[in-house]
C-alpha positions as CSV (number, residue, x, y, z in Angstrom):
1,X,18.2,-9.5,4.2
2,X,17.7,-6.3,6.8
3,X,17.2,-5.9,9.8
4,X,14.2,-3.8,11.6
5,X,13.2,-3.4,14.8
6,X,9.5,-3.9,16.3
7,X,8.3,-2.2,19.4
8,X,7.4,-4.7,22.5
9,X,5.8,-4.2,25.5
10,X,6.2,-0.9,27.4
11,X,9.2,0.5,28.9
12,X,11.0,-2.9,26.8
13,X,13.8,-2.3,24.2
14,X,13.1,-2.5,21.1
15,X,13.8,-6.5,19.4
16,X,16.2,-6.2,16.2
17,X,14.6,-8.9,14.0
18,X,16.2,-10.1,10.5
19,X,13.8,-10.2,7.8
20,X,13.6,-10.7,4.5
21,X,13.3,-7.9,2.0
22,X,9.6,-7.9,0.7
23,X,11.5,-6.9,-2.9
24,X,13.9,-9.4,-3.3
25,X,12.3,-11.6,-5.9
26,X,12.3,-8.6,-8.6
27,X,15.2,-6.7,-9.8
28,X,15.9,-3.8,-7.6
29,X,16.3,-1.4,-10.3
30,X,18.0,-1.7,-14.4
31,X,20.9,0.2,-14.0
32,X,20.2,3.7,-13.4
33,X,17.3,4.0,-10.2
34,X,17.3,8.0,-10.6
35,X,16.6,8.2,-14.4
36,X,13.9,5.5,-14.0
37,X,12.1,7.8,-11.7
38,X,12.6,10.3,-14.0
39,X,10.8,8.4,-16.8
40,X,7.7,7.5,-14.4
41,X,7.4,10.6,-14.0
42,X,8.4,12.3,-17.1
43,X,7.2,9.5,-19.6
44,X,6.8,5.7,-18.9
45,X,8.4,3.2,-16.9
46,X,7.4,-0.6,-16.1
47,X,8.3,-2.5,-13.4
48,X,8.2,-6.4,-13.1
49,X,6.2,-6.9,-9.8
50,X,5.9,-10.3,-10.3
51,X,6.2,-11.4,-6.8
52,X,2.5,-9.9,-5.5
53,X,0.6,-13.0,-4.8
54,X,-3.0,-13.4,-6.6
55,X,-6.3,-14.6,-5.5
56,X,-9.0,-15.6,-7.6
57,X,-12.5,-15.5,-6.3
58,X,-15.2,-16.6,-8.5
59,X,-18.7,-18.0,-7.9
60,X,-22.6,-16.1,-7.8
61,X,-22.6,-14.7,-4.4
62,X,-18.5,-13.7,-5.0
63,X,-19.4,-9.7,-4.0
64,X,-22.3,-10.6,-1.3
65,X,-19.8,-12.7,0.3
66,X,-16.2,-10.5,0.3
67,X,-18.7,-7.6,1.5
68,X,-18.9,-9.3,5.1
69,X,-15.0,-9.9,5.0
70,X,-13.8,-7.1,3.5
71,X,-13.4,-3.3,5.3
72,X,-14.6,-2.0,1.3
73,X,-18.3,-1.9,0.2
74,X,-18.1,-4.4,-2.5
75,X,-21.6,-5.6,-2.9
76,X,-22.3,-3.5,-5.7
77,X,-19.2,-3.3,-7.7
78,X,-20.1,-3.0,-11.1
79,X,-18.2,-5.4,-13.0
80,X,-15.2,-3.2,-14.7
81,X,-14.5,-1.6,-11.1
82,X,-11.9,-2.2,-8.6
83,X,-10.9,-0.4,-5.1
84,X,-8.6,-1.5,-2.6
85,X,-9.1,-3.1,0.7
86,X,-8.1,-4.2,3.7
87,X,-8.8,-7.4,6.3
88,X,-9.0,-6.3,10.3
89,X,-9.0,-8.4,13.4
90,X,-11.3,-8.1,16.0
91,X,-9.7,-5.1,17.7
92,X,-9.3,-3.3,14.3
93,X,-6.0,-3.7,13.6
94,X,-4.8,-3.9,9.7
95,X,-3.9,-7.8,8.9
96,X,-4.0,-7.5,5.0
97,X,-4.1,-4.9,2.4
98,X,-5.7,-5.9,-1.3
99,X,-6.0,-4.0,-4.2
100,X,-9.6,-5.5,-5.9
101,X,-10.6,-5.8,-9.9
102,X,-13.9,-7.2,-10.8
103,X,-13.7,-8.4,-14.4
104,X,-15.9,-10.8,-16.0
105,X,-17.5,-13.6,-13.2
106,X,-14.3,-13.4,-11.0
107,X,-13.3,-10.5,-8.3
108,X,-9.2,-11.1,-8.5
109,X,-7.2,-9.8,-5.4
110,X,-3.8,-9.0,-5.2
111,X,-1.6,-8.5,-2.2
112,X,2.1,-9.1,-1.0
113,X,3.1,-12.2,-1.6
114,X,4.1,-13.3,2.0
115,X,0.4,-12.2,2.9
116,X,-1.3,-15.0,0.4
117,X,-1.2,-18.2,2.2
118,X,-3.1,-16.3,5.9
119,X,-5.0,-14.7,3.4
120,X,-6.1,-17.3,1.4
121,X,-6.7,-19.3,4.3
122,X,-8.5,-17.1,6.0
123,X,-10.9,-16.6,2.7
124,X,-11.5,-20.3,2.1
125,X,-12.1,-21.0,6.1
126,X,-15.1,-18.4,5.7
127,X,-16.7,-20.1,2.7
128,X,-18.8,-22.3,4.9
129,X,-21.9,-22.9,2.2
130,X,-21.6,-19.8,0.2
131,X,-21.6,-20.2,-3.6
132,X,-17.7,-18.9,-3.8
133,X,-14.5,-20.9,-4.5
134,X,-11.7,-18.8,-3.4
135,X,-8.2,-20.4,-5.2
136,X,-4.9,-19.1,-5.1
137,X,-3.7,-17.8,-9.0
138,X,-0.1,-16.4,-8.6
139,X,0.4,-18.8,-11.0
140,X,-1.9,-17.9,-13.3
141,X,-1.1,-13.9,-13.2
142,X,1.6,-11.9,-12.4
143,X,1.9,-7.8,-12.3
144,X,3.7,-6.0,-14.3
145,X,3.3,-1.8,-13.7
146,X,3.5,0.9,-15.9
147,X,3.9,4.3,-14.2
148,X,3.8,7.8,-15.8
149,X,1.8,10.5,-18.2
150,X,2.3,8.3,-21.2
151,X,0.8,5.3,-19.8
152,X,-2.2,5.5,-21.8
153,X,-0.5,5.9,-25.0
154,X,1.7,2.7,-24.2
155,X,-1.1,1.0,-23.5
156,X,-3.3,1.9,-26.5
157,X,0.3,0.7,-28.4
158,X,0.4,-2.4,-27.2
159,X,-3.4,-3.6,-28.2
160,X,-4.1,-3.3,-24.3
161,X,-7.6,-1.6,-23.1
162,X,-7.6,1.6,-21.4
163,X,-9.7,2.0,-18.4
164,X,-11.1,5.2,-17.5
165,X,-10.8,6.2,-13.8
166,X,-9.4,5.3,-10.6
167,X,-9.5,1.0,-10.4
168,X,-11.3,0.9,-13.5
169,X,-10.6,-2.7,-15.1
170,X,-11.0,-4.7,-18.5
171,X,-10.0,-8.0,-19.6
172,X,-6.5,-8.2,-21.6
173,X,-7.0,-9.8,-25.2
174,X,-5.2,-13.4,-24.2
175,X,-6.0,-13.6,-20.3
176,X,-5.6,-11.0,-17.7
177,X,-6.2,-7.7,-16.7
178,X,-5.5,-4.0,-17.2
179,X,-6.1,-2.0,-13.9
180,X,-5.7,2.0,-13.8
181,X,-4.0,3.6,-10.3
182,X,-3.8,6.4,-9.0
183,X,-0.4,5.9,-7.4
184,X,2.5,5.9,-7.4
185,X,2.8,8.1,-10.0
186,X,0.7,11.1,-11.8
187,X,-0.3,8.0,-14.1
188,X,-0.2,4.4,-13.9
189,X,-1.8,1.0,-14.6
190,X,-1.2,-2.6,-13.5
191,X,-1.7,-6.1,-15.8
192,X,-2.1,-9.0,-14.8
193,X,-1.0,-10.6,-17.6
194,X,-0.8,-14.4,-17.5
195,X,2.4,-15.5,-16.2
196,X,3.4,-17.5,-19.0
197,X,3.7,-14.6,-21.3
198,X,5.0,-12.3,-18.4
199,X,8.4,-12.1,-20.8
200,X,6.4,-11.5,-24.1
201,X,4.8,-8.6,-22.4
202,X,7.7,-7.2,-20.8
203,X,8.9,-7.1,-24.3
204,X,5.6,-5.7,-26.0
205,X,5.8,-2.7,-22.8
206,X,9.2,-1.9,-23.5
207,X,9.2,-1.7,-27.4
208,X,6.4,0.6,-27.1
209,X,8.6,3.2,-25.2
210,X,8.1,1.9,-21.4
211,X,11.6,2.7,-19.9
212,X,12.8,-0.8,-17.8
213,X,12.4,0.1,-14.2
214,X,13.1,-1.8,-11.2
215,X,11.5,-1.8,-7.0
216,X,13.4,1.0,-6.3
217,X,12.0,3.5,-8.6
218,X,8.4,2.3,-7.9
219,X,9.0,2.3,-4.0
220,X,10.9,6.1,-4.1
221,X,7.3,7.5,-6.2
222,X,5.4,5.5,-4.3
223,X,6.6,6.8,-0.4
224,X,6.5,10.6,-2.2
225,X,3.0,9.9,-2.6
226,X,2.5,8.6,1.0
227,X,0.8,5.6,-0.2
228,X,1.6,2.7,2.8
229,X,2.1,-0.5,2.1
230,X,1.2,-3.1,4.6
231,X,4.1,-4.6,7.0
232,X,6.3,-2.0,5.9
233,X,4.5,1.4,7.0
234,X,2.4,-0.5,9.5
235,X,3.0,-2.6,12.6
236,X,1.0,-4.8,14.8
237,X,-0.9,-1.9,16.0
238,X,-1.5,0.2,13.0
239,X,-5.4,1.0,12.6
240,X,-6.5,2.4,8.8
241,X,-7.0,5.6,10.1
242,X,-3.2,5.9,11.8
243,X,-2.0,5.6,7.7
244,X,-5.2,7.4,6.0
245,X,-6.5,4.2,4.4
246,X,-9.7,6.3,4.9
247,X,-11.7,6.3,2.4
248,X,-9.2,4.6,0.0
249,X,-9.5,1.1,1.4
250,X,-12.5,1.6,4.1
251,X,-16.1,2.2,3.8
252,X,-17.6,4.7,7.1
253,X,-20.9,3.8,6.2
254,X,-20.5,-0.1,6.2
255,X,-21.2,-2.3,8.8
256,X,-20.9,-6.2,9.8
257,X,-16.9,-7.2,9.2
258,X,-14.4,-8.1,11.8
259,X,-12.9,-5.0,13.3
260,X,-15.9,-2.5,12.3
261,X,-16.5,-1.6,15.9
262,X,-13.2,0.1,16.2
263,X,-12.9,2.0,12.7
264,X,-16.6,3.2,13.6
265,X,-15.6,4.4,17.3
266,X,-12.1,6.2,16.5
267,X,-13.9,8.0,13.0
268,X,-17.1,8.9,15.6
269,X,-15.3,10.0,19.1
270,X,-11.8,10.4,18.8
271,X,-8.3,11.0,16.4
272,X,-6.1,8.1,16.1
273,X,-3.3,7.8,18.2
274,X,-0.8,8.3,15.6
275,X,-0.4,9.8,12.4
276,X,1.7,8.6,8.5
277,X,4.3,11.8,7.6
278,X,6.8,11.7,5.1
279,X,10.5,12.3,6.6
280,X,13.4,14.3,4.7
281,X,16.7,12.9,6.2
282,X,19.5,14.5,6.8
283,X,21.8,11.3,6.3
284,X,24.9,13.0,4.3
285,X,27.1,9.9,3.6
286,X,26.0,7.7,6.7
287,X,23.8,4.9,6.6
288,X,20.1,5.5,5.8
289,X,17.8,4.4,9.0
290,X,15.9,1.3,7.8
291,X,12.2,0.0,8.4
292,X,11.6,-0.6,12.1
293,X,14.2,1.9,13.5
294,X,13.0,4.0,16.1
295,X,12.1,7.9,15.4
296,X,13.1,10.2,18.6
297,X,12.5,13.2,20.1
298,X,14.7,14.7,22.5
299,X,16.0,11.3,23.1
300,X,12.7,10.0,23.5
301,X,10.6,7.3,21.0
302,X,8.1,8.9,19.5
303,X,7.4,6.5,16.6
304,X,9.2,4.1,14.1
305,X,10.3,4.3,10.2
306,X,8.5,2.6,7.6
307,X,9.5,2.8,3.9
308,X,13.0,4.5,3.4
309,X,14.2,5.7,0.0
310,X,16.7,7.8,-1.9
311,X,14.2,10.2,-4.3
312,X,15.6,11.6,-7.5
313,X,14.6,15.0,-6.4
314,X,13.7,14.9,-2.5
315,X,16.8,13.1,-1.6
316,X,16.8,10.5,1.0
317,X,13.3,10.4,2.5
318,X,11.1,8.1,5.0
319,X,7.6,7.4,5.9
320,X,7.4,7.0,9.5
321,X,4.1,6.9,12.0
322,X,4.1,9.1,15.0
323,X,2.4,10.0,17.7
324,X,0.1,12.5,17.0
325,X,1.2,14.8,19.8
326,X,4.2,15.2,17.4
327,X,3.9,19.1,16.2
328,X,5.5,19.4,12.8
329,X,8.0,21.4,13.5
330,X,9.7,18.7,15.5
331,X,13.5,18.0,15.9
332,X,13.6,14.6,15.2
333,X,16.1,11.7,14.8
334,X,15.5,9.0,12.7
335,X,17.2,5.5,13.1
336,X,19.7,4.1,15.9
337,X,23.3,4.0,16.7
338,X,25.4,4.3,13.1
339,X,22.5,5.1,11.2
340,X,20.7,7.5,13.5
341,X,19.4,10.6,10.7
342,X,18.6,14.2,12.3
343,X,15.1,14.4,10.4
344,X,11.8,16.8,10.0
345,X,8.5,16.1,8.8
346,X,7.4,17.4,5.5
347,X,4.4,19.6,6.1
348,X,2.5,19.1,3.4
349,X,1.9,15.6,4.8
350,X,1.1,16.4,8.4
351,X,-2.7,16.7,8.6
352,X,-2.9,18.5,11.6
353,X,-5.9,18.6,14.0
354,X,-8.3,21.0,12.8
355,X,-11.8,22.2,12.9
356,X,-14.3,20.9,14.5
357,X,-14.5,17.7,16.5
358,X,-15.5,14.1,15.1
359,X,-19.5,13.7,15.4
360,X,-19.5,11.8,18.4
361,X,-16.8,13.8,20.2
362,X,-18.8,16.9,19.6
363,X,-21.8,15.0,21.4
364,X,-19.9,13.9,24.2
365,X,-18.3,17.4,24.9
366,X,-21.8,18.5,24.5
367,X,-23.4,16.7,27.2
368,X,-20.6,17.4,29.4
């Protein structure tokens, strides 16, 4: 268990709430968290991410329906394909984040496990009479990733299908799937394998030169690539376009699902309000700042910390989302009271404000 805090209304204090850590269920790392970076990055590594809750959706309108759910364009996925994307609520704000394989007649989502019950719920209460039968398959599949350049050849080693391309997907001989990614690492893929044999495969991935890993290795490559992860990197507030889930998990160009209306009007007239950065910390041997802590500017709040890490290389680092008036050269402080870190942003992952205006802001500065 850690604690985090989450912002409440204005000019409030922020609440110090105990949660649970989203990891918990896997092994944190296999004895050495550095050197299993090192082999994601240098070779192979495979961590057991068993605890990512599944969802089945099978049926013949499966992609006509998710397209009016889902913040993707998924009508047209060619079977083999996959993306990721995300549910909204009515004022745009990010409720669930999916990565999405369609294999054979079934579309298979899979998200953080303490997500699946609202999500699933949420899925079958939309059914109403479309030819879909949404069903919850955690215990059918769990993930197992393999990160680094050699991913490919472990693969091809261990009878496995290779899929060519971001999301690509193919059927595992047995059950399951084999998913390519393009994070965390320069290489990586994820199987659903069927649970049952989730130790068989561990054992297959492993003889073939996969290095055991644990959360912590796949969390530090994942925060260097400044990939967020829902609940973590994101709050109750957090729009797509605050943590650049643009175009990754959301289609401009698509129209008719719950929060549209915003992600259209911010991408149209206006920059969002805050902005994803990656953090180095300058923690020494105090406590690392943890998610939820406050990040401050000359003693005042100017955003909060998401995903904190020691790196094999970097250090200790953070994700953190900040106002955008933020410049990057910005004396910050990350965390509170024992382990408050002095902290700057890493500039190559401060998009700053550039060029010219969105389309609609151009318009409206136009006419004025």
């Amino acid at each position: 268990m850690s604690e985090r805090t989450s912002e409440s209304s204005a000019g409030s204090e922020p609440e110090f709430l105990v949660v649970p850590d989203p990891d918990e269920a896997v092994p944190a790392h296999r004895g050495d968290p550095p050197a299993e970076q090192r082999a994601m990055v240098r070779s192979a590594a495979v961590v057991d991410r068993s605890h990512r809750g599944v969802v089945a959706v099978p049926g013949a309108e499966r992609l006509s329906w998710l397209h009016l759910l889902l913040s993707q364009h998924v009508s047209e996925l060619p079977e083999g394909t996959g993306t990721e994307a995300l549910i909204l609520d009515g004022q745009g704000r990010v409720l669930h984040h999916m990565l999405v394989s369609h294999v054979g007649d079934t579309v298979w989502l899979d998200t953080e496990q303490a997500d699946l019950a609202d999500l699933l719920g949420y899925l079958q209460k939309m059914v109403f009479w479309s030819k879909v039968d949404p069903r919850d398959a955690t215990a059918e599949l769990a993930v197992l990733s393999l990160v680094g350049p050699d991913t490919a050849r472990v693969l091809a080693a261990v009878g496995a299908p290779v899929p060519e391309g971001p999301y690509a997907s193919a059927e595992l001989p047995g059950g399951g799937l084999v998913r390519r990614m393009p994070w965390p690492g320069p290489d990586a893929a994820d199987l659903l394998v069927p649970r049952a044999e989730l130790t068989s495969w561990w054992e297959r991935l492993t003889a073939a030169g996969a290095r055991a890993a644990g959360a912590m290795a796949f969390e530090a490559l994942r925060i260097e690539a400044r990939q967020p992860r829902v609940h973590v990197d994101t709050d109750e507030r957090t729009i797509p376009h605050e943590v650049e889930w643009i175009p990754s998990a959301v289609h401009l160009a698509k129209g008719c699902y719950r929060g549209q209306e915003t992600v259209a009007r911010v991408a149209n007239l206006g920059r969002p309000p805050r902005r994803l950065v990656l953090l180095h910390l300058d923690a020494g041997d105090e406590e690392l700042p943890i998610t939820g802590d406050p990040v401050s500017r000359d003693g005042r709040v100017v955003g909060r910390v998401g995903s904190v890490t020691q790196h094999h290389e970097l250090g200790p680092v953070a994700l953190a989302l900040l106002k955008r008036s933020v410049p990057v050269e910005a004396e910050l402080v990350a965390g509170t009271d024992e382990r408050a870190s002095p902290a700057s942003i890493d500039p190559d992952s401060y998009r700053a404000d550039e060029g010219a205006p969105p389309p609609g802001r151009a318009a409206q500065l136009r006419v004025r």
